[in-house]
Structures are given as structure tokens and as C-alpha cells.
C-alpha positions as CSV (number, residue, x, y, z in Angstrom):
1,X,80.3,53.2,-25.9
2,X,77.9,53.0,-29.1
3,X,76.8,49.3,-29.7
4,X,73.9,47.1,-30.9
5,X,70.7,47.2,-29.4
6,X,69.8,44.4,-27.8
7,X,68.1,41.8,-29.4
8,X,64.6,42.3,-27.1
9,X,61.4,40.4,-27.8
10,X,60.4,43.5,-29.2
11,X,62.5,45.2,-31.9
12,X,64.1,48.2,-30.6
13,X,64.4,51.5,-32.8
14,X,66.9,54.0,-31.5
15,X,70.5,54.0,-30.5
16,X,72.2,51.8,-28.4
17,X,75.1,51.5,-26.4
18,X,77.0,50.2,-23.2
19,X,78.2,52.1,-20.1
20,X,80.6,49.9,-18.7
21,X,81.2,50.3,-14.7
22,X,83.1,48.9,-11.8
23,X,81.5,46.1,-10.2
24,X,83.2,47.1,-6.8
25,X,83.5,51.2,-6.7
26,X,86.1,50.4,-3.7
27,X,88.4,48.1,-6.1
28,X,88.5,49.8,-9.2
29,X,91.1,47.7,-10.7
30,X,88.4,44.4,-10.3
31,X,85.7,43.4,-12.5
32,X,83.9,45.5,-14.5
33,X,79.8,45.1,-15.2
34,X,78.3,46.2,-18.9
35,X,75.0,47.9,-18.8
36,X,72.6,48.0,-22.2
37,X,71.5,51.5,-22.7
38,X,68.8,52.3,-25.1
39,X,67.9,55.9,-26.4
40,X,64.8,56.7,-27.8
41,X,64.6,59.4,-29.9
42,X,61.7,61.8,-29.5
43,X,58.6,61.8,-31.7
44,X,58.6,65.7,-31.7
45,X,60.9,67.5,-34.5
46,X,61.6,69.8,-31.9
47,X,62.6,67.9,-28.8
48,X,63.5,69.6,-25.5
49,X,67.3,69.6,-24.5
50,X,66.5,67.4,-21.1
51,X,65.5,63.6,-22.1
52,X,63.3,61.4,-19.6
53,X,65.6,58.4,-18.0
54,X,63.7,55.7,-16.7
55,X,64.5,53.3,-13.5
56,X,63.0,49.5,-14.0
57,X,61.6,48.2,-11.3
58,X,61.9,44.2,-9.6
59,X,64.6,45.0,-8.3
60,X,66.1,42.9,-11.3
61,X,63.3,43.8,-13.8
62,X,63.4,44.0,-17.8
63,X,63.8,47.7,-18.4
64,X,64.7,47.0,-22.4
65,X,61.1,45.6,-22.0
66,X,59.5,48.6,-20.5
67,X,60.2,50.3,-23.5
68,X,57.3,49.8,-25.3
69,X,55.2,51.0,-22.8
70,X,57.0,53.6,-22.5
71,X,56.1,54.7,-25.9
72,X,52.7,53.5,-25.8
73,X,52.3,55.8,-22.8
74,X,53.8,59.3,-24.8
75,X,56.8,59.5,-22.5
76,X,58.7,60.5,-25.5
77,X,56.9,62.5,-26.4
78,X,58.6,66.5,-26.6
79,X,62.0,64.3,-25.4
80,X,64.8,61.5,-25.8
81,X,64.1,58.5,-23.6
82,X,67.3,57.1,-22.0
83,X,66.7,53.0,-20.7
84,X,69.7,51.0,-18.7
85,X,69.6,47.8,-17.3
86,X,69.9,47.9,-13.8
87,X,73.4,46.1,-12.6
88,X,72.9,42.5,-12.8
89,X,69.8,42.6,-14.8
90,X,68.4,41.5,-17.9
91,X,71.3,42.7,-20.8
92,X,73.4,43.5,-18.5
93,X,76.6,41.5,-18.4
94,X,76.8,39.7,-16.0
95,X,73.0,39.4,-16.4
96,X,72.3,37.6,-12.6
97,X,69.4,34.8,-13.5
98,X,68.7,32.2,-11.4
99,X,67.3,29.5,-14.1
100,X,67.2,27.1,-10.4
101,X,64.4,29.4,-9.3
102,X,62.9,30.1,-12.2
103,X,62.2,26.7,-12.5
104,X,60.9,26.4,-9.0
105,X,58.7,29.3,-9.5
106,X,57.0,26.9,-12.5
107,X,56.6,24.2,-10.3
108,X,55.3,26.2,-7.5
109,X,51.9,26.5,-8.9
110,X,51.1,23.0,-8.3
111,X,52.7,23.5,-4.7
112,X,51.2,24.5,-1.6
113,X,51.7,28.1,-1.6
114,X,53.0,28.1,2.5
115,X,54.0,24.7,2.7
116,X,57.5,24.5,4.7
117,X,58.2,21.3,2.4
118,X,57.6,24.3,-0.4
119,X,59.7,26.8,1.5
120,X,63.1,24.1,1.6
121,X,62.4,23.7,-2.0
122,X,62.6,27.2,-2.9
123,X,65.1,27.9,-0.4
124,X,67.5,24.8,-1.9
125,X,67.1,26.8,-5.5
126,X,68.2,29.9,-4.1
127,X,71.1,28.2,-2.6
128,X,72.2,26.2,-6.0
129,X,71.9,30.2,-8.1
130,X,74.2,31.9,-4.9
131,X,76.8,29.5,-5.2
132,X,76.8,29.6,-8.3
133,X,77.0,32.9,-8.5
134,X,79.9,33.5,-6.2
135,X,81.8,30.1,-7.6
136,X,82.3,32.7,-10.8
137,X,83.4,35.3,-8.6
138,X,80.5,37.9,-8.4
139,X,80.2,40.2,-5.4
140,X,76.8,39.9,-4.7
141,X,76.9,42.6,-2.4
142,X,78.1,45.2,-5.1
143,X,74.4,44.5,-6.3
144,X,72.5,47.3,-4.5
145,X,70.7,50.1,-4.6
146,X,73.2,52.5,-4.0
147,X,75.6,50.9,-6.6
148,X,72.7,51.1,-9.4
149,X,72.0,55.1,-8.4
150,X,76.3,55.5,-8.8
151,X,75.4,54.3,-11.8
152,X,73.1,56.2,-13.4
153,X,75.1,59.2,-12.1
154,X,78.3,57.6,-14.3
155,X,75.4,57.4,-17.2
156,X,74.6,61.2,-16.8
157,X,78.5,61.9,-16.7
158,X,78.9,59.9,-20.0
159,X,76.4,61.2,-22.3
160,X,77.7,64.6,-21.5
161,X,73.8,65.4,-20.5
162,X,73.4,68.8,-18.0
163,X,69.4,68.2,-17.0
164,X,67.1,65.1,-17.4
165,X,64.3,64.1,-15.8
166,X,64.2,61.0,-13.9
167,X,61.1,58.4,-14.1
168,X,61.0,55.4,-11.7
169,X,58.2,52.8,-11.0
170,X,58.1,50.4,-8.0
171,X,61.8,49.4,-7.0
172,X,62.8,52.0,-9.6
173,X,61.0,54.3,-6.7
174,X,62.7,53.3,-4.2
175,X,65.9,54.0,-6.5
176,X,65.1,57.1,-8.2
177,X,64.6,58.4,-4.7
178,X,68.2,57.1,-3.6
179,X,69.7,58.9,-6.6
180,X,67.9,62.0,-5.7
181,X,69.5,62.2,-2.0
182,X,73.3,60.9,-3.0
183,X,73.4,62.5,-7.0
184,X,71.2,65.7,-6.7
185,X,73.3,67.1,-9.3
186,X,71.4,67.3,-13.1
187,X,68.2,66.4,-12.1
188,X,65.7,68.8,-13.5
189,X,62.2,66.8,-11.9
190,X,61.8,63.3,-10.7
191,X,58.7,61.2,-11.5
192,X,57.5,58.3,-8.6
193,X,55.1,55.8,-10.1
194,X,53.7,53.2,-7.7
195,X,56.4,54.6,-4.5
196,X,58.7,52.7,-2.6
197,X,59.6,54.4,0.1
198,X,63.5,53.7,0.8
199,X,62.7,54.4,4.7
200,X,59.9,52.3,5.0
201,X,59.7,49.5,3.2
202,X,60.2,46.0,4.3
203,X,58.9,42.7,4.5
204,X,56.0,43.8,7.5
205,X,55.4,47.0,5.3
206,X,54.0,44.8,2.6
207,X,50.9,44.0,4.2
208,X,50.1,47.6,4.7
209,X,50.1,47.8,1.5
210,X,47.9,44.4,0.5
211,X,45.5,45.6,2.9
212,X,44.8,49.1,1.1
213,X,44.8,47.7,-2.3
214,X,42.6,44.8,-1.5
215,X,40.0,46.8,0.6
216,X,40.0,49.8,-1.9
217,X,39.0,47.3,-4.6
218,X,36.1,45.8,-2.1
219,X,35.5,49.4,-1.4
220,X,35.0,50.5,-5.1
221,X,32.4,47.0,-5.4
222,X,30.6,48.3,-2.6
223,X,30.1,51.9,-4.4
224,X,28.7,50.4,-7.6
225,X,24.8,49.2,-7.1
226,X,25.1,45.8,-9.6
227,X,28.6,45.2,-7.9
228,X,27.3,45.8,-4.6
229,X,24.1,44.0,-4.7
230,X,25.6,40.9,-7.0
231,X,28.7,40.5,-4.3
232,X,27.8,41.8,-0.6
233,X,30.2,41.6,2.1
234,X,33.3,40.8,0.0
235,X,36.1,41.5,2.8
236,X,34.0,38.6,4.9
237,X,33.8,36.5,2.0
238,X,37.6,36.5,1.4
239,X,38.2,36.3,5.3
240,X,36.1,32.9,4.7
241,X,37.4,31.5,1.5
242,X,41.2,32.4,2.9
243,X,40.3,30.0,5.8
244,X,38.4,27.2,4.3
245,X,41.4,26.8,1.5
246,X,44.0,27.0,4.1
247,X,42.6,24.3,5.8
248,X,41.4,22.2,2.6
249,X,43.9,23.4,-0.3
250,X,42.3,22.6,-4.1
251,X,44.3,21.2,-6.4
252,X,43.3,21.3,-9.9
253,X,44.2,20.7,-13.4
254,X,43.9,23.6,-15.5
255,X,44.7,25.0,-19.0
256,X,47.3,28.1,-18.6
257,X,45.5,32.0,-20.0
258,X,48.0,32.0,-22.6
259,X,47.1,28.7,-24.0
260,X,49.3,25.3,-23.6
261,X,49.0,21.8,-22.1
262,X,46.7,21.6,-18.7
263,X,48.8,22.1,-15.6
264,X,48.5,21.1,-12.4
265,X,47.7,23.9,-9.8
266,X,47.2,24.1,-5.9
267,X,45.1,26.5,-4.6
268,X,45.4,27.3,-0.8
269,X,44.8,30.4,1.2
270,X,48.2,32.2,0.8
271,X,47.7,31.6,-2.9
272,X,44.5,33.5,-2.9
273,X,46.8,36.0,-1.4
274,X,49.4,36.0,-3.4
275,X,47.1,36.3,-6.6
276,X,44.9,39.2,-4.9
277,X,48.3,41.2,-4.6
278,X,49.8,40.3,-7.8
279,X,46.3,42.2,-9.1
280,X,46.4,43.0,-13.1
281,X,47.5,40.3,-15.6
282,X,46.0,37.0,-15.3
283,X,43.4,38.3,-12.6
284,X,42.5,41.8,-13.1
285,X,41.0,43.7,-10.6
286,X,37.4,44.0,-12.5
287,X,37.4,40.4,-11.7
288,X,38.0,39.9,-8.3
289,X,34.6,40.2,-6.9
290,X,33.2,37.6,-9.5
291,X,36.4,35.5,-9.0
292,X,35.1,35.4,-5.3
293,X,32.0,34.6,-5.7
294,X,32.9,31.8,-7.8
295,X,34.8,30.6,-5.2
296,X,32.6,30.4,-2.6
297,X,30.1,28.7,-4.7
298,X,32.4,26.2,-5.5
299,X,33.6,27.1,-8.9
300,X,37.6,28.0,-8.4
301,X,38.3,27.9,-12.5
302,X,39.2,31.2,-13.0
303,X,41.6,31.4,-9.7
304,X,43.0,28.4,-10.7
305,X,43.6,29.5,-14.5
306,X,45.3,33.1,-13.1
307,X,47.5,30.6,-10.7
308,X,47.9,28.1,-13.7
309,X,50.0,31.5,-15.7
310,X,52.6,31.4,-13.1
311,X,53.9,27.8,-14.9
312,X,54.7,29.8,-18.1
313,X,58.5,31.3,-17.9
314,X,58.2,35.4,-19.2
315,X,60.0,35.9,-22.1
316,X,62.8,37.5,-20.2
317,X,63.5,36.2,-16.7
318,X,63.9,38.5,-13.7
319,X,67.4,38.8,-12.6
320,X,66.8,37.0,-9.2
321,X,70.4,37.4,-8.5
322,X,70.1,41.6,-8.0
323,X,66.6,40.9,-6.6
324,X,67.7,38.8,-3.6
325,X,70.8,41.0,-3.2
326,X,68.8,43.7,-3.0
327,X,65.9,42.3,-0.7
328,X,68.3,40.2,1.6
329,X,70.7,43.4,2.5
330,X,67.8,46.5,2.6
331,X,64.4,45.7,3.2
332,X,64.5,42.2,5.2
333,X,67.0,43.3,7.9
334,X,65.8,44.6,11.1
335,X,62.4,42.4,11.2
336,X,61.9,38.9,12.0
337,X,59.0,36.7,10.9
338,X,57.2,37.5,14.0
339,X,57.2,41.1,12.7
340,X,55.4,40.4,9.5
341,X,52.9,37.8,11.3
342,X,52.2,40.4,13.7
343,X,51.4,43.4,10.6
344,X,49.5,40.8,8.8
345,X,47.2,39.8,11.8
346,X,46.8,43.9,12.2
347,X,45.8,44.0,8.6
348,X,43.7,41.2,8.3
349,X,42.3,39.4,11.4
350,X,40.9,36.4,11.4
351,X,43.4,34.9,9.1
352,X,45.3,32.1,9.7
353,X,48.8,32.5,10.8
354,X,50.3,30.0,8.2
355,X,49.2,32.7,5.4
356,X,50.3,35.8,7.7
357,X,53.5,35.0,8.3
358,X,54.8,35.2,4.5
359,X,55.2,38.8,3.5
360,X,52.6,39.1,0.2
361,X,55.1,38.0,-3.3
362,X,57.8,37.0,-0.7
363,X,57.3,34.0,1.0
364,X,60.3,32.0,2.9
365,X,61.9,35.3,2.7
366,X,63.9,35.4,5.8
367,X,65.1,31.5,5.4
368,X,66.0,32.3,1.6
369,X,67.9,35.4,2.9
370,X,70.0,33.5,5.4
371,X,71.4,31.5,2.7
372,X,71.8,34.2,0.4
373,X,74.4,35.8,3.2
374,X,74.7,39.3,1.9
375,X,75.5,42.3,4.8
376,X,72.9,44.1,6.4
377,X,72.9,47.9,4.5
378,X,70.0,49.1,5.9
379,X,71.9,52.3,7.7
380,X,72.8,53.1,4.5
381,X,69.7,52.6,2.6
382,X,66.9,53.1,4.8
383,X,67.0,57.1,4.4
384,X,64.5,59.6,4.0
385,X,65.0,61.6,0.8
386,X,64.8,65.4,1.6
387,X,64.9,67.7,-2.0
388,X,63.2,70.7,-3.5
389,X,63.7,69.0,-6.6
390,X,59.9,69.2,-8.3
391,X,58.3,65.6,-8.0
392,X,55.3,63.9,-9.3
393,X,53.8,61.1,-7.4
394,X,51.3,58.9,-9.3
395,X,50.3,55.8,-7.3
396,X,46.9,53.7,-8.2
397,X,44.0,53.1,-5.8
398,X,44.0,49.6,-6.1
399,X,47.3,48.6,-6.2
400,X,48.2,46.0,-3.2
401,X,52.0,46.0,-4.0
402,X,52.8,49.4,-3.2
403,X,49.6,50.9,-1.5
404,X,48.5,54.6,-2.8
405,X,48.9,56.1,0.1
406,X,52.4,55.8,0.3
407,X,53.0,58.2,-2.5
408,X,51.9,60.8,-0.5
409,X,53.8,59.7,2.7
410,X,57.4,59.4,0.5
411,X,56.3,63.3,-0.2
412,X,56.1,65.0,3.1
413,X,60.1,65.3,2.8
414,X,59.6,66.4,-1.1
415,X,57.9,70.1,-1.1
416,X,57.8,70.9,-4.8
417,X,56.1,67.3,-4.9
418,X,52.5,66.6,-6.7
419,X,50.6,63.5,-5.4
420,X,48.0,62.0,-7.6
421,X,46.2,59.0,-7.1
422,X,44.4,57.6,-10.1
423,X,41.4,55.7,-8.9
424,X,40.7,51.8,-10.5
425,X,44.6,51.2,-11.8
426,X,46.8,49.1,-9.8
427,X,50.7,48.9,-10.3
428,X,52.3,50.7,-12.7
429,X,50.0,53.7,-13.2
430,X,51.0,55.5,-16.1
431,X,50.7,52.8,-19.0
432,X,47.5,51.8,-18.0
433,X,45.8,55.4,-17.5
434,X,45.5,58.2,-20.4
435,X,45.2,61.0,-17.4
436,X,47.9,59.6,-15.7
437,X,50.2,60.1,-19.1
438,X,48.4,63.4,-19.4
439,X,49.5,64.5,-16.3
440,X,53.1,63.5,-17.2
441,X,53.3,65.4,-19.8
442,X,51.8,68.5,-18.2
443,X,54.8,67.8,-15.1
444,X,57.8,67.4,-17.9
445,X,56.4,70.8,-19.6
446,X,56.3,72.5,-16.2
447,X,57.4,70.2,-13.8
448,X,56.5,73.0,-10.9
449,X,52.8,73.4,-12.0
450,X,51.8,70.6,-13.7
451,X,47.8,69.9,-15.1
452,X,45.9,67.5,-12.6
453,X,42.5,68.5,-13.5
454,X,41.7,65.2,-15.0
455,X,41.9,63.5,-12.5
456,X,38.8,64.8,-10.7
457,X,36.6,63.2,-12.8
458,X,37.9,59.6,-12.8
459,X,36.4,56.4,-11.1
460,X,37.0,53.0,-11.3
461,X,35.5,51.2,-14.0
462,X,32.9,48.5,-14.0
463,X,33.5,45.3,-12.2
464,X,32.9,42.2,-14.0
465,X,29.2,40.9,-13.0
466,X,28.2,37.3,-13.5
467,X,24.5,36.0,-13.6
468,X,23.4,35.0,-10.2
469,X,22.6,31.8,-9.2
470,X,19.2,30.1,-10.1
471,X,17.1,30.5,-6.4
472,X,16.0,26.9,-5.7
């Protein structure tokens, strides 16, 4: 159904609409959810016939916000791009925010990251969004993955399209590749950018993938002679500063990146953690080693400033209503805590066990999700994805979310699949690497022989070096 666009930070230009769906497939008589969908027209005069839909990731991300990176990054190039809000998410209607723990997220920074005290708080504002939530009626358990792929099948169905590609990054990996087993129909190539592996991943999985991302960034210090000789030894470093602020936390008062009264931050070992994996943003990679360094020397500003950015609310909150529901029904089941201490002392001995035990971005996971009550779906969504359907994987070397070499392990099942890895980026490849868009390009043109020669002759830029110390 044509409609406004939505009224984005950013002004949209192209045609809007809503596909309106069941919230229950099962009760089709029952409520019924309103997705935004955005096309963007193409900047070629002569576009191909098969547009480029894109998956959000999150779960419960800002896909209308993607857009402009989308278009920064030449996706429309030579075709239409298609955007819809994930069910739940932001535009949709119902659009599932949880203002309760997006205020608890602002106060967190100034909270011991791993504190239990900090666990029952985040845990109560889960609570207070669930019930209110269901006390309006919403099935939370409609809000899944397999729902959001039925949906973008409807979408296909509704704009009367016959091929499009399909372009997911993150969660939207781990949902392009459920739409790909259960809708196989239409779908001309599929694009994976930073992979979630629907059969793999969970709450132990996640410091797999911290420990890649993290040691590939030591690993490209190590390779550069100023970074190497300015920062030695960074993995024992970090093992050490880990420790010391576990046992001693910081707290600090600190102005916010983006400018704003000082705030008060906390800076403890799983905080360190948590801002190593979060990599890009308010602590880019480049500045890792330096950040580390200035750590250890006893100068934690520029930690404490990239924890200090957490206290800002983003422009459009994540729809932690589908993120939970997600999370609490398809990755958490089938682990317990001890699982995820036990992968986090395998990745990274020596660390204390209060850090290890909180999955990296998802701490108090398992005591959130027993509130949150939503029925295990794991049988039915922890599948491996078996096509012929030509892929292109694109994961980044130094991305700790969703480690690079995951991309390749999601395509053993996928034959006509292309892996790349871009060396130096971290989540979300594409926008943030010219080759990576170049290589896009080349896959939508000829999605069974695409172009990969440029990324032979990438590395990862240069780290940010700081003058050393004055010798005494």
C-alpha cells in the first residue's frame, strides 16, 4: 500500500509504502503488524529489472537508517533498492521499544559493567518493557526470525517482483540466510556482510568471535614496525589491564565524543571488553593499541570518553522488544552460563571469571531471558542453509562481533558462494571499504563470477601512534 515515507533523521527520496502482515501467520483473523518500506530508485537511467532488498541487522535495528549508507556505498547503483523494517522495529507499527532499557543503557555507563547489582537493574527494565508489551496484547513470540523471512517473502509477492537480490549484514545474515532455506523462490544472488551463521550462533559463540577480532587487530599492530615497536606485547597488556580494572574499577567523569555535559563513567574489566568488541565508532580500531597504552600508563581518558558515548540515546532507538524475542527464543537456548564462562576461558585465559561469564554486548543475558519467557525455537531456527543460489560473503578482519572466519564457515553449505575478507574494517564491511562496494557491484553484474582482484592488495591502515614516554 503506497504511503509517506517515514519521517527519518535523514530525508528520504523515493517511494514509500506499507506491507501490512499478520502478526500471528497461525491466526489470520488477529492483529495485523505495518511494515515501512522504502524504494530507492536507481541512479542509472537504465536500471536492471532485479532491485537489491536489504535485511537490517540488531535484531531490531534501523533499516530506514541504513539507507544512506546504502547509497553512500553504490548499492543502487544499476538497480532499485527495496528497505522494510523488520517486524517490531523502528517504523514499523507496532514499533517494539523498550524506553525502560534504553534508559538503563544511559545509566549503565557510570555502572559497573558485571556487577549483579547492575545485572537486577537491567533485568528489572526488561521486565517493566515485557509486561508492558504483552499488557497491550503483543505476541512476543510472533517476533522471530522465521516470521521476518515470511515476510519479506509476502513483500516479494506484493511488489509483483520475479528476481531480486537479497543483501543482509549481521542479524540481517542470519536472516537472509533463513529466507534463503524456507523462500528459495525469486532470489537471483544473496549478499552476507559480517555472517551470522543461523546454526551456530549463540551466546558461547560470541567469544569466538571477540577473540579473532581482537587478536587480528593485535596481530595487524604487530606487523607494522612503529606499531609494533611503540606497543609490544598487546594481547599481555590487555590480559593485565582486564585484571587490574576488574579488581580496582575507574570511575570517572568525562565529557561525551559528541559533545554535552560531563558524565559519570565506570570503567571495569568487562567494560574494556565490551568497548574492544563494540570496535568502530567512539573507539576505532586505529586506536586500540594507543588506547592501551594509555591505560596502562595510567591515562584511561580516551576509554573513558568512548564508554562516556553510551550515555547519549541514538537518534532512533533499537527495537529491544524484537531483539530479546529474538535472542531469548534462538541463540540463548541450549547453553547455560557455564557454557559461555567455559568459551570465554578457552578464548582468553587468564581472565577473570566475572568478565567471562557475560557473553561480549550481552551481559545478564540468560537472567534477562528468563523473564522475557518466550519458547525455545531453536529446532526451528538453528538450521544449516544448503543452496546453489550464488552468494557473496564479505566479513572484515577485525571485526569482534561476528569474527571473519565465519563467513567462510556459513559457505561450506553454499557452493556458488564467494568469501572475501577485507583486511582492517570491522562490522559492517561494505560502507566502510571502496573494494568491498566494488566487489558488490562486480557480484550483482555477474553474481556467478564476480571481480575480487582488489582485494589482494589491501592491508590494514595505520594505527594511531602516540609519542612515547619521556625515559627518566
Amino acid at each position: 500500500m503506497p504511503g509517506p515515507c517515514p519521517e527519518a533523521p535523514e530525508q528520504i527520496s523515493g517511494r514509500c509504502g506499507v506491507l501490512e502482515v499478520p502478526e500471528n501467520r497461525r491466526h489470520r483473523g488477529g492483529r495485523t503488524i505495518k511494515l515501512a518500506v522504502a524504494i530507492i530508485p536507481a541512479a542509472s537511467t537504465k536500471p536492471a529489472a532485479d532491485p537489491v532488498v536489504f535485511m537490517e541487522g540488531g535484531p531490531g535495528g534501523d533499516a530506514i537508517g541504513a539507507i544512506p549508507f546504502l547509497i553512500d556505498s553504490g548499492v543502487n547503483r544499476d538497480r532499485d533498492l527495496i528497505v522494510m523494517t523488520q517486524r517490531g522495529g523502528p517504523y514499523s507499527e507496532p514499533y517494539l521499544a523498550c524506553p525502560e532499557i534504553d534508559r538503563f543503557n544511559a545509566s549503565a555507563v557510570g555502572l559497573p559493567y558485571d556487577a549483579p547489582s547492575t545485572g537486577r537493574l537491567l533485568v528489572r527494565a526488561a521486565k517493566e518493557c515485557r509486561d508492558r508489551l504483552t499488557a497491550d496484547g503483543f505476541r512476543l513470540s510472533s517476533y522471530n526470525t522465521t516470521e521476518n523471512a515470511a515476510d519479506f517473502a509476502d513483500l516479494r509477492k506484493a511488489l509483483g517482483i520475479k528476481k531480486w537480490n537479497v543483501y543482509g549484514y549481521s542479524y540481517g545474515t542470519d536472516l537472509a540466510l533463513t529466507y534463503l532455506r524456507r523462500h528459495p523462490d525469486g532470489i537471483r544472488s544473496v549478499t552476507i556482510d559480517s555472517v551470522v551463521p543461523p546454526q551456530i550462533v549463540s551466546l558461547p559463540w560470541a567469544w569466538d568471535s571477540a577473540r579473532e577480532g581482537i587478536n587480528t587487530i593485535f596481530a595487524a599492530c604487530e606487523a607494522q614496525p612503529s606499531c609494533k615497536s611503540r606497543y609490544p606485547d598487546l594481547s599481555r597488556t590487555l590480559t593485565e589491564q582486564v585484571r587490574r580494572l576488574e579488581a580496582n574499577p575507574l570511575t570517572l567523569t568525562v565529557q561525551p565524543p559528541g559533545g554535552g555535559s560531563p558524565v559519570k563513567v565506570v570503567l571495569d574489566g568487562g567494560a574494556l571488553v565490551n568497548l574492544l568488541v563494540a570496535n568502530g565508532g567512539a573507539l576505532p580500531a586505529a586506536e586500540v593499541p594507543a588506547a592501551l597504552d594509555e591505560l596502562a600508563r595510567g591515562n584511561p581518558e580516551r576509554l573513558a570518553r568512548a564508554q562516556a558515548a553510551g550515555a547519549a540515546p541514538p537518534p532512533v532507538p533499537q527495537a529491544f522488544g524484537l531483539t530479546h524475542s529474538v535472542v531469548c527464543a534462538e541463540w540463548a537456548p541450549g547453553f547455560s552460563e557455564a557454557d559461555v564462562l567455559e568459551a570465554g576461558r578457552r578464548a582468553f585465559p587468564g581472565w577473570p571469571d566475572t568478565v567471562l561469564v557475560h557473553a561480549p554486548q550481552l551481559p545478564f543475558q540468560y537472567d534477562l531471558c528468563r523473564v522475557w519467557n518466550v519458547p525455545d525455537r531453536t529446532a526451528i531456527q538453528r538450521v544449516t542453509t544448503f543452496s546453489k543460489v550464488p552468494t557473496l560473503i564479505i566479513s572484515g578482519t577485525f571485526d569482534a562481533k561476528t569474527g571473519a572466519s565465519w563467513g567462510p564457515y556459513a559457505g561450506r553449505t553454499l557452493p556458488r558462494s564467494t568469501a572475501v575478507r577485507i583486511p582492517g574494517i570491522g562490522h559492517f564491511v561494505v560502507p566502510q571499504s571502496p573494494c568491498a562496494q566494488s566487489v558488490l557491484a562486480s557480484f550483482l553484474a555477474r553474481p556467478t563470477s564476480p571481480d575480487t582482484g582488489c582485494v589482494a592488495g589491501l592491508a590494514p591502515g595505520p594505527f594511531t601512534i602516540t609519542p612515547a614516554p619521556e625515559r627518566a
